[in-house]
N, C-alpha and C positions, 0 to 999 in steps of 0.2 A: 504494500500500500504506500501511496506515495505520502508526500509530509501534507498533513492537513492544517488550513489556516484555522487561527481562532475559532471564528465562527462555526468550520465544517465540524468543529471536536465537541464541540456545545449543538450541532444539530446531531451526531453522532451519539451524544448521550440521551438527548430527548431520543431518542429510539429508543433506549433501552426499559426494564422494567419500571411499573408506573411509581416506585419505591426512588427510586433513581432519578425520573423527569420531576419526583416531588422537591428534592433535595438539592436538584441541580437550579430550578429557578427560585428556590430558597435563598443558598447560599452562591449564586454565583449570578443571578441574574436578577437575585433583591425582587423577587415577585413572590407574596405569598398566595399561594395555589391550594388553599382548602379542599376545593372538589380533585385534587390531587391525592392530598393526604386521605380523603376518608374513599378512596378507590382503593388503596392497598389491602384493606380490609377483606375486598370482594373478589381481587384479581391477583393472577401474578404472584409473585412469592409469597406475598400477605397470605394471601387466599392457600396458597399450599400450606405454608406451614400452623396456619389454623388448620386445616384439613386432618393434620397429624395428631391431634390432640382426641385422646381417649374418651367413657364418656366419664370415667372419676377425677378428670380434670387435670389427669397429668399427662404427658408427653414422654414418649420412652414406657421403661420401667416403672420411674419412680422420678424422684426430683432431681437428680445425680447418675443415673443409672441410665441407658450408656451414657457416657461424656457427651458429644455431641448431638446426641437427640432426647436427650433429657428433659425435663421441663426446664429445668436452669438455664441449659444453654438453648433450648427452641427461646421463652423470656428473653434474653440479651438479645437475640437475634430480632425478634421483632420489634424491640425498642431502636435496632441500629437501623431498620427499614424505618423508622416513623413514623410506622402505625399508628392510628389515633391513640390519644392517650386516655380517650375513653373505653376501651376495645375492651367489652367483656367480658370472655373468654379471658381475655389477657388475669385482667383485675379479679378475675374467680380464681386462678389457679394462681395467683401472689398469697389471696389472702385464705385460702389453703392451706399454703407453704406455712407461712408463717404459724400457724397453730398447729403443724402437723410437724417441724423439723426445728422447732428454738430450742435451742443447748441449755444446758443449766450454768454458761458461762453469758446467756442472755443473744451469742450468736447464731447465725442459722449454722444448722450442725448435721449434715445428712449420715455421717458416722457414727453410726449405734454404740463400734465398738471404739471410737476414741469422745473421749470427754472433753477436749479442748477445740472449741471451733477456728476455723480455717479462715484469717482475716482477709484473705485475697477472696475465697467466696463471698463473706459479707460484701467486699466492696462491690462486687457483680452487683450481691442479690440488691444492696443501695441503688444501683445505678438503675436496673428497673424497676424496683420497688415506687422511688420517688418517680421515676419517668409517667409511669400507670396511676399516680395518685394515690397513694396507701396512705390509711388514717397515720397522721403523724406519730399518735400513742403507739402504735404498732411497730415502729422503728427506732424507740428508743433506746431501750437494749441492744440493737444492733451498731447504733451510736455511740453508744459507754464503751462498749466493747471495741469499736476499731478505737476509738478513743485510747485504752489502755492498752495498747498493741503498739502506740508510734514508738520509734526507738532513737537511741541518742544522736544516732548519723541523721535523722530527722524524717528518714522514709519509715518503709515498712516492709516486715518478711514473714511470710506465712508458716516459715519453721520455727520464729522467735520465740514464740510459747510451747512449741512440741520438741523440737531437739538442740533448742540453745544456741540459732544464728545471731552474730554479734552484727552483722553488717545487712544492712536492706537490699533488698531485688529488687531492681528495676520492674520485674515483671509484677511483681505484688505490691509495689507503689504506682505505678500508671492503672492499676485498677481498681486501687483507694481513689484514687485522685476524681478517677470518671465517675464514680459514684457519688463524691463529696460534691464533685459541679453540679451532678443532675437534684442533688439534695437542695443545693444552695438557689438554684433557679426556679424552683419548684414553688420555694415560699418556705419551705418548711426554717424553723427557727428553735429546736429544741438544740440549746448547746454551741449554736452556729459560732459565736465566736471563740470556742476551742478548736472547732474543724477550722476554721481557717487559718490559724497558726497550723493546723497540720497540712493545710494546703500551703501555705508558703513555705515550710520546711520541704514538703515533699519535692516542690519544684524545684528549688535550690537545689536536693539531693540528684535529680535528674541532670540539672544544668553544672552541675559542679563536673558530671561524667563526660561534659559535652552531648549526650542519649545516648551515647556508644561507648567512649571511653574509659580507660583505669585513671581514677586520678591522682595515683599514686606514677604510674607506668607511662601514661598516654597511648597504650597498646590497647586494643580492637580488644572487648570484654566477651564476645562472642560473634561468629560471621554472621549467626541467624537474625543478629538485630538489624542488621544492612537489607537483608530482603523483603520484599516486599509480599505478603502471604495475606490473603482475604477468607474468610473471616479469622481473627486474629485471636480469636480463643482464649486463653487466658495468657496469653503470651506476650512479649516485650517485643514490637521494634520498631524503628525510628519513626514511619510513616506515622504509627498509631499515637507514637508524644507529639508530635506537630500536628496531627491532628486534633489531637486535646488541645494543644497551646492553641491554636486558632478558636477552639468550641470556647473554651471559656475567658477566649481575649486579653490571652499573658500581653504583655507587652515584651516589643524584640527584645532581645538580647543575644548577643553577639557571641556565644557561647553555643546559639543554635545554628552558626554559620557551615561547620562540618557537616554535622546531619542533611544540611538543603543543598549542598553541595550534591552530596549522595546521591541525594532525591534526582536531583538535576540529569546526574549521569547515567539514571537508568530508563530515561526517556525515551522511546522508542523512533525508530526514524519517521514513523508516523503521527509523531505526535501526540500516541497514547503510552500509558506504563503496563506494565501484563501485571500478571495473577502469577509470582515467582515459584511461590511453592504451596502447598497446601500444607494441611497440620491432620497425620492419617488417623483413620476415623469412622466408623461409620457415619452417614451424615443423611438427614429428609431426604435430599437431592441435593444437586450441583448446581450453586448460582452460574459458576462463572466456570471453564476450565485452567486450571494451570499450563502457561507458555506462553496464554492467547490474550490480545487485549486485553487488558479489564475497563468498564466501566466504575465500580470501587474504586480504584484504586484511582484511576483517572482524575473523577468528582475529587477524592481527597487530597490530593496533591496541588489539582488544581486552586480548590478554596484556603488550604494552606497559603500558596503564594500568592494570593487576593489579597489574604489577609494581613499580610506581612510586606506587601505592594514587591515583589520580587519580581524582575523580567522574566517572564517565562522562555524558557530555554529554545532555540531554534537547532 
């Protein structure tokens, strides 16, 4: 395919699923499209992955059970399309969850056989919880709880309270963080300004790595944070913090100049970024395939550097 101008890569996306034409004149053409958003429901992914849903309300097995088609992660996934936030189904099987898997440490806890809840879940289960509306009383133990998980590097690590990690993962602080944003824009306000000291610790903890870096070494903390992989599962890499940094309107810093660099160079010569790898799995279906264009990937890259006013790469 040959190099597509602006405009052919923005009609290029309006093709794609109606989750995608929602998002793209959202965030990149500043038009909101209502009759957009409430079609994902009825069509297209929306519509599949409601399809999958049992009639006890759960997805998968159970709430955890498989990993990828679980009610957990179907939740996260339909919150990343932007289903409506009234989407019933959605908010029957949150408040479900929540009575049917809270720890006696106040976290959602889908491990019978471990007593200590998993703070990288909580942060998920925050990020749709608040996204779908759930009674604020309903989230506050899950608040206390990421609460008493932050650590003194200032992020977070989901082994911290199970096998004694002294240092925060990346990957379980960019999914405090996405849930903390969707908490904070929600309206909700139990505690908000303790989470936002952990939101600005947590960024700090990111940008101090540069997304990628040792910052001790300056050596590459893993290659997998460099690719680009849709859906992003519980996993760390660079696309998915620039994308945060844009959802909840960090201001630049010059610390994220490596990362966009990256970004830049995996451009395709048409204009678009593909779908690098996938994360294996059983999965509903396949949005998108691994090699080939993506649209994901595309949309995010592109509103990244909208938002950061970045030439976009030729």
């Amino acid at each position: 395919m040959d190099q597509m101008t602006s405009g052919e890569i923005t009609k290029w996306l309006l093709q794609g699923d109606v989750a995608i034409q929602y998002q793209v004149h959202r965030d990149l053409l500043d038009t909101e499209r209502q009759d957009l958003q409430s079609r994902i429901e009825k069509e297209g992914w929306g519509a599949a992955f409601l399809s999958k849903r049992r009639a006890d309300g759960h997805w998968g097995q159970r709430f955890y059970q498989p990993k990828w088609t679980s009610s957990h992660y179907t939740l996260w996934d339909l919150r990343n399309l932007c289903i409506s936030p009234k989407c019933k189904p959605a908010r029957d099987s949150i408040n479900m969850i929540v009575d049917e898997v809270k720890g006696s440490d106040g976290g959602i806890n889908p491990h019978t056989e471990l007593a200590l809840s998993d703070v990288c879940i909580n942060g998920h289960f925050l990020n749709y919880a608040a996204y779908f509306g759930i009674d604020e009383p309903k989230l506050h133990s899950v608040v206390d709880f990421v609460l008493s998980q932050i650590m003194p590097d200032g992020g977070f690590n989901c082994c911290s309270n199970r096998s004694g990690a002294r240092h925060s993962s990346l990957h379980t602080t960019i999914s405090i963080l996405e849930g903390l944003e969707e908490y904070r824009i929600n309206g909700y306000s139990y505690k908000l300004r303790e989470l936002e000291e952990a939101k600005q610790s947590s960024i700090e903890f990111i940008l101090i790595h540069q997304l990628f870096k040792s910052d001790r070494t300056g050596e590459i903390i893993h290659k997998d944070f460099l690719r680009l992989p849709y859906p992003s599962r519980w996993k760390y890499d660079i696309l998915r913090a620039l994308d945060y940094f844009q959802y909840a309107k960090i201001p630049w810093d010059d610390r994220m100049t490596p990362a966009i660099e990256v970004i830049k160079s995996k451009r395709r010569k048409d204009g678009t970024w593909p779908v690098q790898s996938k994360h294996p799995g059983a999965q509903h279906f396949e949005m998108e395939k691994a090699g080939k264009p993506s649209r994901w990937n595309t949309l995010r890259a592109l509103r990244v550097f909208k938002r950061y006013g970045i030439e976009e790469p030729v």
